[in-house]
Each structure stands twice: as structure tokens, then as C-alpha cells.
C-alpha positions as CSV (number, residue, x, y, z in Angstrom):
1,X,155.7,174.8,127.9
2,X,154.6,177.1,125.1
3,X,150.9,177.6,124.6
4,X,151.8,176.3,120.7
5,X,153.4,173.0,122.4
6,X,150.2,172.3,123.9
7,X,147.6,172.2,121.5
8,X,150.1,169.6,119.6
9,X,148.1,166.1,119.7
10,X,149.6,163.1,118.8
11,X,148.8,161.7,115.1
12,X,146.3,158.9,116.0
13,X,145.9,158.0,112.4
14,X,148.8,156.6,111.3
15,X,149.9,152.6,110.1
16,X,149.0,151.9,113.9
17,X,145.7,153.0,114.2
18,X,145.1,151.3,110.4
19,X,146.2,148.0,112.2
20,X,144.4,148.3,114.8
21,X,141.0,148.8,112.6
22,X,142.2,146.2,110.6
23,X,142.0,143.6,113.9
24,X,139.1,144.8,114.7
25,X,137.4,144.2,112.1
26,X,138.9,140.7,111.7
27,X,137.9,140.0,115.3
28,X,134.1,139.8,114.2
29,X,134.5,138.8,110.7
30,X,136.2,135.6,112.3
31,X,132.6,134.8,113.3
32,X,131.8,133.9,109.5
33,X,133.6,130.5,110.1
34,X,131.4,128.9,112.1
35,X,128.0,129.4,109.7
36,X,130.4,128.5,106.5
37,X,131.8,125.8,108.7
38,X,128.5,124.5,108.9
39,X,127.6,124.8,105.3
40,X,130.5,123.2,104.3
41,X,129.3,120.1,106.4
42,X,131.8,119.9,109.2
43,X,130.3,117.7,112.5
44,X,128.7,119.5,115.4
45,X,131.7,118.9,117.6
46,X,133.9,120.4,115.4
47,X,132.0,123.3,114.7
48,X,131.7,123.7,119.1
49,X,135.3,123.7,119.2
50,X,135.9,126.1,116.6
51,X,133.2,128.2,118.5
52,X,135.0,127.9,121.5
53,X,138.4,128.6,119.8
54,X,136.8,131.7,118.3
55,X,135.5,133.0,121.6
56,X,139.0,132.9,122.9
57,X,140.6,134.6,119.5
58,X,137.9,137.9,119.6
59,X,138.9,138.0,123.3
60,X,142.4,138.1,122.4
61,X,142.3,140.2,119.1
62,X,140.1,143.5,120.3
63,X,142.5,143.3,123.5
64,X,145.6,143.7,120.4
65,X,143.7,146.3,119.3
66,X,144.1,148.1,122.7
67,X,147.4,146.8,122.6
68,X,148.5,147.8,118.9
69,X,146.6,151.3,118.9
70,X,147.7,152.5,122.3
71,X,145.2,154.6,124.6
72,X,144.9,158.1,122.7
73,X,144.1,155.8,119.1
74,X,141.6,153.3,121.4
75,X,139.9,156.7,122.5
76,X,139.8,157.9,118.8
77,X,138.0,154.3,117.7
78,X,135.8,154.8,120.6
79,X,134.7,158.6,119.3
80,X,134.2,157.2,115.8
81,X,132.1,154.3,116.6
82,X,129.9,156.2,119.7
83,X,129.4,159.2,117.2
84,X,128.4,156.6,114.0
85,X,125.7,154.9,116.3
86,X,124.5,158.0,117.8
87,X,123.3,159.2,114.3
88,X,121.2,156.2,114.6
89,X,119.6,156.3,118.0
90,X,117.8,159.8,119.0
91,X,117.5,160.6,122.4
92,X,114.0,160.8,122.8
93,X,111.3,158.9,120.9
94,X,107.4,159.0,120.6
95,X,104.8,156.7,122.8
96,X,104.1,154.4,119.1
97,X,108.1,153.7,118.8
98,X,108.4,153.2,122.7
99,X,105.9,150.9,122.8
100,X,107.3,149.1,119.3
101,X,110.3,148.8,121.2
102,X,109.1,147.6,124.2
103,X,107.7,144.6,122.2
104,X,110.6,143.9,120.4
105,X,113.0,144.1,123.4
106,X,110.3,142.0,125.0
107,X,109.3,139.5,122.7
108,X,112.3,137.4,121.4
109,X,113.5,137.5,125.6
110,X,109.8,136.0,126.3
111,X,110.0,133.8,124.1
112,X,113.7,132.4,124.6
113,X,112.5,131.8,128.5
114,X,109.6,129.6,127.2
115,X,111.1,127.5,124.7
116,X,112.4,124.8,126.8
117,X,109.5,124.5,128.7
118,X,107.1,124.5,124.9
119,X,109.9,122.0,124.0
120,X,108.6,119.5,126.8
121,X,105.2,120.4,126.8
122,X,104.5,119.9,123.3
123,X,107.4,118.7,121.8
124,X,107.4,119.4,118.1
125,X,104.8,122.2,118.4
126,X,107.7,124.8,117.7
127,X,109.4,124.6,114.4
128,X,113.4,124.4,115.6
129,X,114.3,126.9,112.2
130,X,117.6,128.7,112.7
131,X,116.1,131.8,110.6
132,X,113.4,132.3,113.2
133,X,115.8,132.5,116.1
134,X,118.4,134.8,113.8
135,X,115.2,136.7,113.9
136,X,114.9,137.0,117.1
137,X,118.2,137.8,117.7
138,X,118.3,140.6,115.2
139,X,114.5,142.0,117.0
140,X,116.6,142.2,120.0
141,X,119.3,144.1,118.8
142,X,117.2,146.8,116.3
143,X,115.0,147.0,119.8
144,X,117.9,149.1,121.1
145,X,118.3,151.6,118.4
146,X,113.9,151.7,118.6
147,X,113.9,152.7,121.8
148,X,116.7,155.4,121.7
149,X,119.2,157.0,124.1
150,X,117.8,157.4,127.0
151,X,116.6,153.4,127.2
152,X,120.3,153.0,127.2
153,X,120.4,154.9,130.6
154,X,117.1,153.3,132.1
155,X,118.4,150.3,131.5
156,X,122.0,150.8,132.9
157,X,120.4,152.1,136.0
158,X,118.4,148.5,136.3
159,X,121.8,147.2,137.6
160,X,122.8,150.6,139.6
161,X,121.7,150.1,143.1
162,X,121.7,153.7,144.2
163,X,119.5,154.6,141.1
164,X,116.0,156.1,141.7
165,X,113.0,156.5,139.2
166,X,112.3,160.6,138.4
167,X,109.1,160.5,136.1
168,X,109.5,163.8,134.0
169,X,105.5,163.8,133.0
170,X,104.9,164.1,137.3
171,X,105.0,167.1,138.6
């Protein structure tokens, strides 16, 4: 093989890899049903079972997105997302945002623990407002990008048994 021959790569952008964005994106824009499901008025159990229905159909659409963009275009959507959210998330943050962070990784989980147990206690005590757990939901997820990179990797190592705590600011 000819040193020309192999620096060829294959042309990950073509009508495949379009397709494959194009399920992608349809496998969470599917989750718009169920809240316009239950603006429309449908009944609870309906709105379960399309839940459930939906679960299986993002299962089943991001794994025809493997299927449909084939390894070397997966790898390309993998680049492109990683290196979109990594312009979002530094590395390293300050002690204000850490402990910002902190609180709002902290908080919503907290508070999601105790709710059934406020619930009994004092029932009515809590307003039951969808807004205020979207809200918590939302803290949750802007926690990550707060508390930047390196969380990522503190917090993967929670479930890593061999891991082991090296405190930089010790000497």
C-alpha cells in the first residue's frame, strides 16, 4: 500500500451520515409527545403507555443510528457532539463555581430523597407544581457543565473500585 492510499478516509458525511443525524434528532424530539399529549387532554394511562412506547422507540432509533451510520460516521457524531459540549465545560473551575455546583448537583437530589417522606409528614405542605420539579431537573443537569471537566472524572471514579483520591493542593 502506497503512502497516498493510506491517508484516504472514507467520506463520513454523506446521505448516511445525514440520516443518521436526522434519527437522532427524531429519537429525542419524540419526547415532545408526551407533554402535548398531556395538553391536548389525553388520560394518564394513555399518556404512561405512550411513555413506555417511547422509551422503547429512543432505544431502538439511536441504536439505527449506529446501524444506519456505520462505525467510522458513529465516531464522527461522537467527535462532533464531545467537541460542541466541551466548549461549554472548562476543565478547571474557581472555589465560588465549585461550591455553586456543588449546591446545585446537591439540592434537587436532596430534595427528590425527601419528598415522599414531606409527602406523609405534612401532606400538602409541598406544592406538587410540574415547573418546580422541571426545575429541578434542569439544576441538575446545568450542575454538570458548573462544575466542569474534571467533576466528570471524580465522579466516574465514585463507581471505579480501584480508584484512589490524589489531593493536588497536598503536598
Amino acid at each position: 500500500m502506497n503512502p497516498a492510499q493510506a491517508t484516504v478516509v472514507p467520506n463520513t458525511l454523506g446521505w448516511r451520515f445525514k440520516l443518521g443525524i436526522g434519527i437522532f434528532v427524531l429519537a429525542f424530539a419524540i419526547w415532545l409527545l408526551i407533554p402535548l399529549a398531556a395538553a391536548v387532554g389525553v388520560s394518564g394511562t394513555k399518556i404512561a403507555a405512550l411513555t413506555g412506547t417511547l422509551f422503547i422507540a429512543n432505544k431502538v432509533l439511536l441504536l439505527l443510528v449506529v446501524v444506519v451510520m456505520g462505525k467510522a460516521g458513529f465516531q464522527e457524531l461522537k467527535r462532533h457532539m464531545s467537541g460542541y459540549v466541551a466548549t461549554f465545560v472548562p476543565d478547571t473551575v474557581n472555589p465560588l463555581r465549585h461550591r455553586i455546583g456543588i449546591v446545585m448537583f446537591c439540592l434537587p437530589l436532596i430534595l427528590a430523597f425527601l419528598k415522599p417522606y414531606i409527602d406523609t409528614m405534612w401532606p400538602g405542605l409541598r406544592p406538587n407544581i410540574w415547573q418546580l420539579q422541571l426545575l429541578g431537573d434542569v439544576m441538575l443537569i446545568a450542575s454538570f457543565f458548573v462544575l466542569g471537566g474534571n467533576f466528570w472524572g471524580k465522579f466516574r471514579a465514585l463507581f471505579v473500585r480501584t480508584a484512589r483520591v490524589i489531593d493536588a493542593a497536598t503536598p
